[in-house]
C-alpha positions as a printed NumPy array, in Angstrom:
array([[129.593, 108.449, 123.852],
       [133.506, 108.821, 123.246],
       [134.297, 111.854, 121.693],
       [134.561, 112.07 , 118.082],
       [135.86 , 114.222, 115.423],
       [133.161, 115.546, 113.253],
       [132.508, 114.75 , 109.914],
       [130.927, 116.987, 107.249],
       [128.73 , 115.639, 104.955],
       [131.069, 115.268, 101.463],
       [127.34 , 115.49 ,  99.34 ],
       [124.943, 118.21 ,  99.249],
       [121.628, 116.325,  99.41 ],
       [118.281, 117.765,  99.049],
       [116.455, 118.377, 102.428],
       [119.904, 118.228, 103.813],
       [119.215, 118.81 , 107.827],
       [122.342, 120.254, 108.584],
       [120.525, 123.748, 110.163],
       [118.33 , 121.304, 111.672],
       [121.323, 119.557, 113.781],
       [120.535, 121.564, 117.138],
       [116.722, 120.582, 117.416],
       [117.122, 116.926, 116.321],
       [120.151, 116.032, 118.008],
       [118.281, 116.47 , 121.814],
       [115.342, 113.747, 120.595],
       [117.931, 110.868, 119.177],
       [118.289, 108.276, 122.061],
       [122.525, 108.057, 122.168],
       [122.717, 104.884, 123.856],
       [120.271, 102.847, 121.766],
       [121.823,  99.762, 120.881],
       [121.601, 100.21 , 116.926],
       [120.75 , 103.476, 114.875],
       [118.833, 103.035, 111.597],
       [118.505, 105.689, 109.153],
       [116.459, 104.401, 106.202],
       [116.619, 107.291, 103.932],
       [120.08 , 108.594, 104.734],
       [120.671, 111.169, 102.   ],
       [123.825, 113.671, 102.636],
       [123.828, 111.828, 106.455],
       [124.326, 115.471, 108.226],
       [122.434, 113.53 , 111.367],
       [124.017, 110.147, 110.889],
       [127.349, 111.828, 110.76 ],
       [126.986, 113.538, 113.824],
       [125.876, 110.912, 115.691],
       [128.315, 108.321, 114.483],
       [126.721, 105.56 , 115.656],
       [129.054, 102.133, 116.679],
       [126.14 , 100.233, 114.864],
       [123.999, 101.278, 112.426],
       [122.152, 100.668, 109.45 ],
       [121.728, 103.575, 107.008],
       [119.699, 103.37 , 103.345],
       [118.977, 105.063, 100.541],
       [116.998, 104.559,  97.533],
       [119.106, 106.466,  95.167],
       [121.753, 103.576,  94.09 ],
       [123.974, 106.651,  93.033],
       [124.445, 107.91 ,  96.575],
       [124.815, 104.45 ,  98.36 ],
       [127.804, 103.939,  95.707],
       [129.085, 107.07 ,  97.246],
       [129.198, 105.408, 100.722],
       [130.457, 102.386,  99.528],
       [133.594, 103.536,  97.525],
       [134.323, 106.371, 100.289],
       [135.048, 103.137, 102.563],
       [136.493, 100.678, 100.655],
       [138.121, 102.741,  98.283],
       [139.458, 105.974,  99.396],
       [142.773, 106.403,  97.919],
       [141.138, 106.097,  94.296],
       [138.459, 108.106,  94.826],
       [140.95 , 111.098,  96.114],
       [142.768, 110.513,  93.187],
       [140.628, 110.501,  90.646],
       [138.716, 113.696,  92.461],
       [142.328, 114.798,  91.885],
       [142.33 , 114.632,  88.224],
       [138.552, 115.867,  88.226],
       [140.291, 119.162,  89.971],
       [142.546, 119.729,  87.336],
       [140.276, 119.39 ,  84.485],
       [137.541, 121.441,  86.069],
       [135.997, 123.847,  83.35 ],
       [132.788, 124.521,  82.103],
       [133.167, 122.646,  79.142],
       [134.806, 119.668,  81.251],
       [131.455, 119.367,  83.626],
       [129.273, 119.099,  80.845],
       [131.324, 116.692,  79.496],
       [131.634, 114.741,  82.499],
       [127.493, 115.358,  83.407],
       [126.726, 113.613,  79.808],
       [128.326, 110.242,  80.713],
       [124.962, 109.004,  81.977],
       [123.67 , 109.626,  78.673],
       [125.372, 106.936,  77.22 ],
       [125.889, 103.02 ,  77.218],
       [129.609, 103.34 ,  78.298],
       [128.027, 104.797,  81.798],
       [127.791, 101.155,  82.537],
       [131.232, 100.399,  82.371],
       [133.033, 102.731,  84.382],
       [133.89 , 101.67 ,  87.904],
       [132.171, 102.419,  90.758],
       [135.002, 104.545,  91.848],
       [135.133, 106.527,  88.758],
       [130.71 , 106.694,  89.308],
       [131.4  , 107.53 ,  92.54 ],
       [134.314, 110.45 ,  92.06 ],
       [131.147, 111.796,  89.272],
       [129.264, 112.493,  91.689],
       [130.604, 113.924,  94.276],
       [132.671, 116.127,  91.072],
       [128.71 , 116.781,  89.572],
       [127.61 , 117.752,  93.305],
       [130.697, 120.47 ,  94.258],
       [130.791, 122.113,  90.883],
       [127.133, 122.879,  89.69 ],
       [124.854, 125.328,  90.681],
       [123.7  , 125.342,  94.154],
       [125.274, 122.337,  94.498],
       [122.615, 119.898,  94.54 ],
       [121.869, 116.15 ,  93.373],
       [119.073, 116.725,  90.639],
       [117.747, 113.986,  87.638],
       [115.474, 114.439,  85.049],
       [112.722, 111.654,  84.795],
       [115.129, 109.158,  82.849],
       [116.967, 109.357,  86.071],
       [120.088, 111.705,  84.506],
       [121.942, 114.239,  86.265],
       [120.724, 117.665,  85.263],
       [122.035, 120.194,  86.995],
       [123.873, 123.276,  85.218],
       [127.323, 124.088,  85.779],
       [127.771, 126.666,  89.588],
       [131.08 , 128.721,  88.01 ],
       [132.491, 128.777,  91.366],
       [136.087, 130.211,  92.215],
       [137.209, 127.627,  94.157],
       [135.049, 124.561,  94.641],
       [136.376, 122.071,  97.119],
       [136.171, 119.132,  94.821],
       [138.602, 117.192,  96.372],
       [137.962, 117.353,  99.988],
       [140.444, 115.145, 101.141],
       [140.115, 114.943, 104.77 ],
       [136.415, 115.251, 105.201],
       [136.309, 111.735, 102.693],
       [139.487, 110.248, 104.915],
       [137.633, 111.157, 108.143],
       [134.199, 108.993, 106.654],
       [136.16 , 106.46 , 105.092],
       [137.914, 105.806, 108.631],
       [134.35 , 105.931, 110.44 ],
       [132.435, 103.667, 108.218],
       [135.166, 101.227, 108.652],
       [135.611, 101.338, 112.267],
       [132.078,  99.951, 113.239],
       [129.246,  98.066, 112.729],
       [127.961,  99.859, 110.3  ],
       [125.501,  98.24 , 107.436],
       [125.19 ,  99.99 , 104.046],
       [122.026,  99.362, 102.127],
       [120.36 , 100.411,  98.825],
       [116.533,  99.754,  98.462],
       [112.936, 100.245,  99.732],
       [113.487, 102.151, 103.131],
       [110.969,  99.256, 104.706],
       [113.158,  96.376, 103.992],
       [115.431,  98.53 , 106.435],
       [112.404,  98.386, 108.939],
       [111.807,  94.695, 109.011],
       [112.839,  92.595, 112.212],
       [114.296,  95.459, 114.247],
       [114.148,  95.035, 118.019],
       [114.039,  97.133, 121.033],
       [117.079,  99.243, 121.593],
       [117.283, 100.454, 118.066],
       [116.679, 104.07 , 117.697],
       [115.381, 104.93 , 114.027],
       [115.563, 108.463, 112.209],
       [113.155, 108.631, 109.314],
       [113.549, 111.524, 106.604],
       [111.926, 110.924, 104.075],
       [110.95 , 113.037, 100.614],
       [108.849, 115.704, 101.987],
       [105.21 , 116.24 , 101.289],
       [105.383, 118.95 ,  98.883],
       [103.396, 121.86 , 100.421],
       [102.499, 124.03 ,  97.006],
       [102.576, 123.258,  93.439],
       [105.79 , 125.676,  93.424],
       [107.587, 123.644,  95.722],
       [106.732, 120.298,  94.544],
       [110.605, 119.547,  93.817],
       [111.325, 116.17 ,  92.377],
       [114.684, 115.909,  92.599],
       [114.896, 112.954,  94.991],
       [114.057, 109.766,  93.159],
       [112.829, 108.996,  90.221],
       [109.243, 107.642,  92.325],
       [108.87 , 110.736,  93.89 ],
       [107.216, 110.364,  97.331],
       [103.247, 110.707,  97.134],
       [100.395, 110.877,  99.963],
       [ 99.713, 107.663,  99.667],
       [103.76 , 106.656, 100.149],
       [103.446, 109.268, 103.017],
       [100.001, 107.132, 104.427],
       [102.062, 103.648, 103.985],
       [105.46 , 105.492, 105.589],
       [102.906, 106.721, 108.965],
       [101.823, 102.547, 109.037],
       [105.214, 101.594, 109.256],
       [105.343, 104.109, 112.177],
       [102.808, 102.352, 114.236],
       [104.383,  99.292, 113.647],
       [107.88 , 100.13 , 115.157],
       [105.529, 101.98 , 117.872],
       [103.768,  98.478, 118.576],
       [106.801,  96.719, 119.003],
       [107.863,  99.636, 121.372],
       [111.05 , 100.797, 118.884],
       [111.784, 104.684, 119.35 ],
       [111.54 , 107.027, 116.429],
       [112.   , 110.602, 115.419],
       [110.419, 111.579, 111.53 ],
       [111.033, 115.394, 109.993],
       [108.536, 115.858, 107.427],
       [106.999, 119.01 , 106.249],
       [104.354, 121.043, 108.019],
       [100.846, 120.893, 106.743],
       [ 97.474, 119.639, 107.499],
       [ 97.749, 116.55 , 105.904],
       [101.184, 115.36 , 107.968],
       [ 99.873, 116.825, 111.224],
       [ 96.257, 114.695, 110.701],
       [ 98.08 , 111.392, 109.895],
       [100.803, 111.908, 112.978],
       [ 98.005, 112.865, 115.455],
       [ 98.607, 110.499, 117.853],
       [101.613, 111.533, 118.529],
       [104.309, 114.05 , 119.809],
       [104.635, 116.967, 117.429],
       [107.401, 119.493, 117.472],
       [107.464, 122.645, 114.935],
       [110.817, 123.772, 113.468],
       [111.848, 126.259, 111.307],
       [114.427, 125.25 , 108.509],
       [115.724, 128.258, 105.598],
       [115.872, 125.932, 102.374],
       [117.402, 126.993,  99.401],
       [115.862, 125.151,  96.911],
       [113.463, 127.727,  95.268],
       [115.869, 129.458,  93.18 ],
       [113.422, 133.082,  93.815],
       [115.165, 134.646,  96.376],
       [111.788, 136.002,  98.227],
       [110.649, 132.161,  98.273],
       [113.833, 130.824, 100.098],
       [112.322, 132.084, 103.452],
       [111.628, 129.918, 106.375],
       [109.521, 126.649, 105.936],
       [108.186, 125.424, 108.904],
       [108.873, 121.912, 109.31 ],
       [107.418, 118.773, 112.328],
       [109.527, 116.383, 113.941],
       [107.278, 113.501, 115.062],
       [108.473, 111.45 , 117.925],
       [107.749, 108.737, 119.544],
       [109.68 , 106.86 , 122.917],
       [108.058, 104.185, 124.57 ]])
């Protein structure tokens, strides 16, 4: 693969797998033909890879704008991250948080939805992507000194890299992503963890949050790519329940610090499985 200049991730995503980078890199095939990431979130793997083709998806329409506007509209969405910069205050990001609240959400641009978010994601606490059940961005405001809201040349360097390849941009049901894919793609599935305790069951993902029974559907979708001999690598969490549906196949324990329990003693290390499969 030619060398490339790396690109950071421009939104904090939950389950971001950014510490993860040096165990999953080893198990992604780099010459398969296509890469397919069906539930790309913050992209820290996609990124890294940057794949000449690829297809990448997300549920969350929200983050898929993101994507879109970074490529085809770069020089607006610096600017208006501009103006977000210079109006940064407390009062400003609630402000700016309540837009979803109201009908005129619907008529701002994309751009302007799209320089929101990444605002929203760089200036609240912990930095995170988080809804409420009506789908509305509640995260509190992080009071950080100086919060890189602009980011210019981590957005230029995407912009330039989703525009440079074959590289498809989807928003929907990750198995749409799945369907008619041949050998020589390589696919990376993350999806929504299985929570693993009642205190970590965090719903911050979709509005659907991901049950057992998504999880049971997401493992038949699995055999299918493995019947028509199509390589894959999942993460998912560790417990029982993963490790008995992913049985018959190659298991790898990681351990990944997440920082989404906001008590300290609770931010430890979460073991975590990459499941793999190479015909």
């Amino acid at each position: 693969m030619a060398h490339h200049e790396s690109i950071a991730p421009i939104v904090k995503w939950v389950g971001g797998k950014r510490q993860l980078l040096p165990e999953i890199m080893p198990l992604i095939d780099k010459k398969c033909v296509t890469y397919v990431e069906p539930f790309v979130g913050g992209g820290a793997v996609f990124f890294e890879l940057q794949p000449k083709k690829a297809i990448i998806n997300d549920y969350n329409q929200e983050l898929i704008n993101v994507y879109l506007v970074v490529r085809d509209h770069c020089d607006e969405l610096i600017d208006l991250l501009k103006e977000h910069n210079r109006f940064n205050t407390q009062e400003y990001f609630y402000t700016v948080r309540s837009l979803d609240r109201s009908d005129d959400y619907r008529e701002l641009s994309d751009v302007a939805k799209a320089a929101r978010i990444i605002y929203l994601n760089k200036t609240c606490y912990n930095g995170l992507y988080r809804v409420n059940s009506a789908g509305q961005f509640n995260a509190p405001y992080g009071k950080y000194k100086n919060p890189n809201i602009v980011n210019e040349e981590s957005i230029r360097a995407m912009s330039g890299y989703l525009r440079s390849g074959k590289i498809a941009i989807r928003q929907g049901d990750y198995r749409n992503v799945l369907k008619g894919l041949r050998k020589g793609t390589f696919v990376y599935l993350d999806p929504p963890y299985l929570p693993i305790s009642s205190s970590s069951s965090f719903t911050g993902y979709t509005q659907n949050g991901f049950s057992y029974e998504q999880q049971v559907t997401l493992k038949e979708e699995c055999d299918r790519l493995r019947k028509k001999g199509i390589a894959f690598l999942q993460s998912n969490s560790d417990c029982p329940q993963i490790r008995e549906l992913y049985k018959e196949y190659d298991i790898r324990t990681v351990q990944a610090k997440r920082s989404i329990n906001s008590k300290a003693a609770k931010r430890g290390e979460i073991n975590e499985v990459l499941i793999y499969y190479v015909p």
